[in-house]
C-alpha positions in Angstrom: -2.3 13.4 14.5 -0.3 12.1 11.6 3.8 12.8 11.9 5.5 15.2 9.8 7.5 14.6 7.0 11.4 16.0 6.6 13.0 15.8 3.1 16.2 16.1 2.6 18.2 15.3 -1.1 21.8 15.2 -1.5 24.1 13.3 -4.3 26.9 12.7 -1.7 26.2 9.7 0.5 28.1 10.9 3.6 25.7 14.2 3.4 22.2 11.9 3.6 24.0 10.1 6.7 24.7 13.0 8.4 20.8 14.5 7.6 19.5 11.6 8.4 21.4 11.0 12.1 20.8 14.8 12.6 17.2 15.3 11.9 16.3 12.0 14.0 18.0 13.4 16.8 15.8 16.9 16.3 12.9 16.0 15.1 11.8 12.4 16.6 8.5 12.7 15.6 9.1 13.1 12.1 9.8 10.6 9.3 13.1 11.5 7.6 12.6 11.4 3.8 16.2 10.8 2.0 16.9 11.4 -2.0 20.2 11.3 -3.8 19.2 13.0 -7.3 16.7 15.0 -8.1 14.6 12.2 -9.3 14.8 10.7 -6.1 13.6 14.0 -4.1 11.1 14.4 -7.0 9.3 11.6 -6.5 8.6 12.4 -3.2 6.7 15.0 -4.0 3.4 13.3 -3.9 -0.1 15.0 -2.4 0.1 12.3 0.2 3.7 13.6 1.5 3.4 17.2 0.5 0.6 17.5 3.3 3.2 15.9 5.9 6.0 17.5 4.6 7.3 20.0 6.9 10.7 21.3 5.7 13.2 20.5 2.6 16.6 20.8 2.7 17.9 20.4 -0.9 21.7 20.3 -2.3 21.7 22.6 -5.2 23.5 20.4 -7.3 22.0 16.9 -7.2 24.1 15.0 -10.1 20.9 14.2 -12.6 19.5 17.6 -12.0 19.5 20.9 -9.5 17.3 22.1 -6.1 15.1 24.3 -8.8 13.6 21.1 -10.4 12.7 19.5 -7.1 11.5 23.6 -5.8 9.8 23.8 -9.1 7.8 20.0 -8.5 7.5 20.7 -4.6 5.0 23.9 -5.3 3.2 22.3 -8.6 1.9 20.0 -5.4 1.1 22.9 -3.2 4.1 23.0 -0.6 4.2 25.9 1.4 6.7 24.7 4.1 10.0 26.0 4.3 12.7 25.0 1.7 16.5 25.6 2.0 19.1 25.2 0.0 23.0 24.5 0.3 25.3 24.9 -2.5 29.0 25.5 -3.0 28.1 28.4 -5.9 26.3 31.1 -3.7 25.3 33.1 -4.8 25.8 32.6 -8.5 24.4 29.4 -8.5 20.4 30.3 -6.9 18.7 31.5 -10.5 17.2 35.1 -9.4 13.8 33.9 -10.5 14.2 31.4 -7.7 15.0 34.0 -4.9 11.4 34.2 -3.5 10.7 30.4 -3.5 13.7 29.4 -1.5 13.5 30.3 2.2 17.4 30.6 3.1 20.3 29.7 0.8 23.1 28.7 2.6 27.0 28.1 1.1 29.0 24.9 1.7 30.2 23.8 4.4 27.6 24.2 6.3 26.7 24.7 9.8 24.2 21.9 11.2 22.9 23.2 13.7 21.7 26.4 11.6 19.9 24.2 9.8 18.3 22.3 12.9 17.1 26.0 14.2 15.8 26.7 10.9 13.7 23.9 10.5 12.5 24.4 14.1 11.4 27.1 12.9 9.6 25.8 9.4 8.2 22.9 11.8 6.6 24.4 14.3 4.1 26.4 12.5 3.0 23.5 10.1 2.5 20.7 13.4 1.0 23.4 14.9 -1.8 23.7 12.3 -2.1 20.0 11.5 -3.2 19.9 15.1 -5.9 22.9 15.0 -7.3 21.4 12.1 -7.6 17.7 13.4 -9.0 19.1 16.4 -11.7 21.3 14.8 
């Protein structure tokens, strides 16, 4: 069975460090996907990764552009895994016609391992299908 896929996109350089040592620790079977605009996170969203991707944690300001462009590219692909969202401006800052595309919004700063249970919770339903379908 082929490894999930994590994306996380944040403009500040400490933030990726910090996703990227956290979600290796969490998830070891997963390849950590890191973006620092929008761009970035947008070009990941490929058919090729959006199968594998499990989870997206997106900064809702991301310098060239915001989470809702990268939401707004991840389901033009088909994603269906869970997507969160940290910003400074909750809740001001989600658009309202984003509210059912987002699974949790969270404000800055942040608690870590909130996000690690969340994820374990977006993860385990999308490995666990990848592995009833290769096994059909």
């Amino acid at each position: 069975m082929e490894n999930g896929k994590i994306l996380a996109a944040d403009d500040e350089m400490g933030m990726r460090e910090i996703y990227s040592t956290l979600f290796q620790s969490a998830f070891p079977t997963h390849e950590i996907l890191l973006a620092e605009s929008a761009a970035g996170a947008k070009a990941f969203c490929t058919l090729s990764n959006i199968r594998l991707l499990d989870a997206v944690v997106l900064d809702g300001n991301l310098g060239d552009g915001y989470a809702w462009d990268v939401v707004d590219s991840l389901i033009s692909y088909g994603y269906k895994g869970g997507i969160i969202v940290v910003t400074g401006g909750f809740p001001k800052a989600v658009p309202s016609d984003y509210f059912d595309r987002i699974d949790v919004t969270l404000k800055k700063p942040v608690d870590l391992d909130l996000i690690v249970s969340l994820m374990t919770h977006f993860i385990k339903p999308r490995v666990d299908e990848r592995w009833k379908n290769q096994n059909q």
